[in-house]
C-alpha positions in Angstrom: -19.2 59.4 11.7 -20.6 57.1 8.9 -23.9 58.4 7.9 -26.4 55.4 8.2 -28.0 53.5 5.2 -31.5 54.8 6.1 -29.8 58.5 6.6 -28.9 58.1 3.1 -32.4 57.0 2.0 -34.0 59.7 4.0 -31.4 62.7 3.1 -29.8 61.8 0.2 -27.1 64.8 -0.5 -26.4 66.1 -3.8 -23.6 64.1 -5.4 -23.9 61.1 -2.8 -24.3 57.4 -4.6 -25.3 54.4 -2.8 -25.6 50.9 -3.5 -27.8 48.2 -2.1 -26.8 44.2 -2.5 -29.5 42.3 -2.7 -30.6 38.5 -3.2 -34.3 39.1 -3.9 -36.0 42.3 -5.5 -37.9 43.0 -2.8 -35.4 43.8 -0.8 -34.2 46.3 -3.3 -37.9 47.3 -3.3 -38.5 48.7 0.0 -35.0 50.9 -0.4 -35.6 52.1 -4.2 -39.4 52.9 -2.5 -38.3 54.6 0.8 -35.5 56.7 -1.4 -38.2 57.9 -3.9 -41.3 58.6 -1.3 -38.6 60.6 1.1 -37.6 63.0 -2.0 -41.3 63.1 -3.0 -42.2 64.5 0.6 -39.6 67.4 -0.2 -41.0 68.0 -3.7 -38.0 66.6 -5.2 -38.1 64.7 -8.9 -37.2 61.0 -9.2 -35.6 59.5 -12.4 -36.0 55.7 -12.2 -34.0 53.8 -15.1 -35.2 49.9 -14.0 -36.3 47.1 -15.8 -40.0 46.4 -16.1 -40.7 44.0 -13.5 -38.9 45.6 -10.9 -40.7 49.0 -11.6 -44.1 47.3 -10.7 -42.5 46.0 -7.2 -41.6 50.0 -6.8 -44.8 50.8 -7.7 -46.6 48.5 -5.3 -44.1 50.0 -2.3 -44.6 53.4 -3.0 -48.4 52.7 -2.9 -47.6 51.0 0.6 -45.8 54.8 1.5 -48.9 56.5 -0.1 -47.2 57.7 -3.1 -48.6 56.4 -6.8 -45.6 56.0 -9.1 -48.3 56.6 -12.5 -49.4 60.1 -10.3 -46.0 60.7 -9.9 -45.0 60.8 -13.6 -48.3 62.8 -14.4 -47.2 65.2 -12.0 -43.7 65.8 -13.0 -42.3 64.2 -10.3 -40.8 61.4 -11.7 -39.5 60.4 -15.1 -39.6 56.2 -15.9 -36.9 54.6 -18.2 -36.3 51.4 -19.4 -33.2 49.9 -18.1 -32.6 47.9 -21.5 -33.4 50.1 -23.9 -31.5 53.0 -22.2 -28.0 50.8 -22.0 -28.5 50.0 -25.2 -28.3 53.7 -26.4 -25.1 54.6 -24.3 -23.3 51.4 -25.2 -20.8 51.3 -27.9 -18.6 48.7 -28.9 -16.0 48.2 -26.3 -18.5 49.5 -23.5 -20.3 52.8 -22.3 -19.4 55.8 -24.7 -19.2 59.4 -22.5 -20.7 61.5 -25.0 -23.5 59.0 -25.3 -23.9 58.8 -21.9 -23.8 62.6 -20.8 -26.6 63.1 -23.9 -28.9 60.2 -22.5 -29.1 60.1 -18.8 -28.6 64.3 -19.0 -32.1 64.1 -21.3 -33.0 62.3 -18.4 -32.4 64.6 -15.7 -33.5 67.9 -18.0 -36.6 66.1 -18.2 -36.8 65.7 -14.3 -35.4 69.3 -13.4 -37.7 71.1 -16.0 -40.5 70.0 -14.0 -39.2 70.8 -10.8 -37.1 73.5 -11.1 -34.3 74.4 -8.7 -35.1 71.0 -6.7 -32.0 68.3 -6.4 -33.0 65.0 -8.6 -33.1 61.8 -6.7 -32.3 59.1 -9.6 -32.7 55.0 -9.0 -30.4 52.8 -11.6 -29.9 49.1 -12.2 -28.3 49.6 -15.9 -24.6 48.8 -13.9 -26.2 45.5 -12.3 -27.4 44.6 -15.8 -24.0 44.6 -16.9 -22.7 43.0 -14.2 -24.9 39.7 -14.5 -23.7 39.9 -18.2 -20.1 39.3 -16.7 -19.4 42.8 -17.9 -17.6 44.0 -15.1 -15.1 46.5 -16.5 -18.4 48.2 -18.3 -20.3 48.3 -15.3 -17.0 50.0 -13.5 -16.7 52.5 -16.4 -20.6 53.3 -15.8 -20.4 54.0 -13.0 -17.2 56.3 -13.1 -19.2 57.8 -15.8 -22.2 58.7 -13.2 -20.1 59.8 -10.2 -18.4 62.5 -12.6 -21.6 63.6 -13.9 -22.0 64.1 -10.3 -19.6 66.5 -10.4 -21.6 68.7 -12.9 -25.3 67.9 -11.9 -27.7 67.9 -8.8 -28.6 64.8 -8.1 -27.8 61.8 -5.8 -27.6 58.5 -6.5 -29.5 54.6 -6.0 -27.9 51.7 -7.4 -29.1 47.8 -7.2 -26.3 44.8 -8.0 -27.9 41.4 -7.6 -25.3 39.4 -5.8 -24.8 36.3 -3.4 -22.6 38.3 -0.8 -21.6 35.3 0.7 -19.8 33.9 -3.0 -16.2 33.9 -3.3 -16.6 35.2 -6.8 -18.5 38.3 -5.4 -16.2 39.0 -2.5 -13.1 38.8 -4.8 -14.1 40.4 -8.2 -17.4 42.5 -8.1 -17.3 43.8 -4.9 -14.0 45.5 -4.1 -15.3 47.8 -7.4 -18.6 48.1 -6.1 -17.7 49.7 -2.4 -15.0 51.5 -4.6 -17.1 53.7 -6.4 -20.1 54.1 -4.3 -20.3 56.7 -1.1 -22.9 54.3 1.0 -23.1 50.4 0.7 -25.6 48.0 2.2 -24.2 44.2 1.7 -27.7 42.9 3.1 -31.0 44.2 3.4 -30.2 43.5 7.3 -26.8 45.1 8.2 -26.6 43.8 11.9 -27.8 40.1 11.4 -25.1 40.2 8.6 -22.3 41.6 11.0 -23.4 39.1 13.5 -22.9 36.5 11.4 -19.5 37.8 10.1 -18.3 37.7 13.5 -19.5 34.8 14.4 -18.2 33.3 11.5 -14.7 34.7 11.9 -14.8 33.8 15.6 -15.6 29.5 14.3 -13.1 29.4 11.9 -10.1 31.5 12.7 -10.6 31.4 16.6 -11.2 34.2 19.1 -7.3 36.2 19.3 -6.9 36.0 15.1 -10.3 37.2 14.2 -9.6 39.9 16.8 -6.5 40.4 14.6 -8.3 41.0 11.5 -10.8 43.3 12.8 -7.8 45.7 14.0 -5.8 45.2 10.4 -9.0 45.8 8.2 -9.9 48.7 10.3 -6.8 50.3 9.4 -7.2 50.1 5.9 -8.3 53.3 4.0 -9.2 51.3 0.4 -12.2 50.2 2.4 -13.6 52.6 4.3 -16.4 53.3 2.3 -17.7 49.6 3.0 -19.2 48.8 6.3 -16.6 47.0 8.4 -18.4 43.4 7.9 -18.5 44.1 4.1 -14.4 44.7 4.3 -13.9 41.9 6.6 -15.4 39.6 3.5 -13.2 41.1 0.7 -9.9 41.5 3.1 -10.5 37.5 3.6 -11.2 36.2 0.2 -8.1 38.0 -1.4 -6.0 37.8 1.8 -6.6 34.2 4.0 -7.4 31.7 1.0 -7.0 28.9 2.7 -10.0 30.0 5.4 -12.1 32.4 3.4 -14.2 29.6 2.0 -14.9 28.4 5.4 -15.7 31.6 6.6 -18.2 32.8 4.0 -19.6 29.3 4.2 -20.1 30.0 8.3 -21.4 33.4 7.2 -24.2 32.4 5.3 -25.1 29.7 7.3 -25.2 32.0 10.2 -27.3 34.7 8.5 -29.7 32.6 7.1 -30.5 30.9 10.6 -30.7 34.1 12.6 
């Protein structure tokens, strides 16, 4: 059985690497917050690699879970990194360079298991997303092949953030099929069942009752994305498979989200 999105948040496992897409920072806020504070609780060390302004909306929600970010770092729990300037140090010039990478975000996690010895490191990132809005997509794919095998070697699970319209052709086709490739938990919206809801119902206007019944069976059936939730696959299996519909349908889609 699929563990849930707010499983994941709660009891991240070691090695597991999930990804929320979001439209507004909040959003991305209360899951970056609710990932950190439920590792705190357990005495486990957070390493947070964001950009500035999206650390003080972390902040401001772990302050809302009773947890001070600044205490946090004083205390050893956490270590703080600058998205920016930490891409910058791994980059080379045709992308991410391994060595660079292993030396940087390891320091990172030395720093974080030093203080908390023998305790799994919970880590938030948005250096991928950065890349992404930079229409840097093979980088942000080779980043984060880079992270899931230094999952292989290290203790720690995973939170990543891509700023996306989930409802754009450009998303469904290009950034997201890489995206629900190489993460093991995806959340397309901050709320999963008004979004399926509206995938259905969009399906259901535009294709008609029997054929959208015939997609749900075919996408269900197919392993390259079962790591997506089925309303996530039903976007991408539409935009590269029905073009003359798909635009109709995530059209229907967003207009049904946004009015629920």
């Amino acid at each position: 059985m699929r563990q849930s999105w707010g499983d994941f948040l709660r009891g991240a496992a070691d090695h597991s690497h999930g990804v929320q897409v979001y439209g507004d920072a909040s959003e991305l806020a209360d899951s970056v917050a609710a990932f950190l504070a439920a590792g705190f609780e357990r005495g486990q060390p957070a390493v947070v690699v964001a950009v500035p302004e999206h650390l003080r909306l972390f902040a401001e929600k772990l302050d809302g879970r009773g947890w001070s970010l600044a205490d946090a770092e004083r205390d050893g729990l956490a270590v703080v990194a600058d998205a920016e300037q930490t891409l910058a140090s791994l980059l080379g010039r045709d992308g991410p360079v391994p060595a660079r990478f292993e030396q940087g975000v390891g320091a990172l996690l030395d720093a974080a298991e030093r203080r908390r010895p023998g305790q799994p490191v919970r880590v938030f990132g948005e250096m991928v997303d950065l890349l992404a809005r930079r229409d840097c997509l093979a980088a942000a794919d080779e980043l984060e092949r880079l992270w899931n095998a230094l999952a292989t070697k290290r203790r720690f699970s995973l939170l990543c953030g891509y700023r996306l319209d989930v409802f754009d052709m450009g998303a469904q086709s290009d950034a997201l099929p890489h995206i629900c490739r190489e993460h093991s938990h995806v959340l397309p919206a901050q709320n999963y069942p008004r979004f399926a809801r509206a995938v259905d119902d969009a399906l259901r206007e535009v294709l008609g009752p029997s054929q959208a019944a015939s997609v749900y069976v075919v996408v269900s059936r197919i392993a390259a994305y079962e790591r997506a939730p089925l309303a996530q696959s039903i976007l991408m299996w539409v935009s590269e498979n029905l073009p003359a519909h798909s635009a109709r349908i995530l059209d229907s889609a967003r207009t049904h989200y946004a009015a629920a």
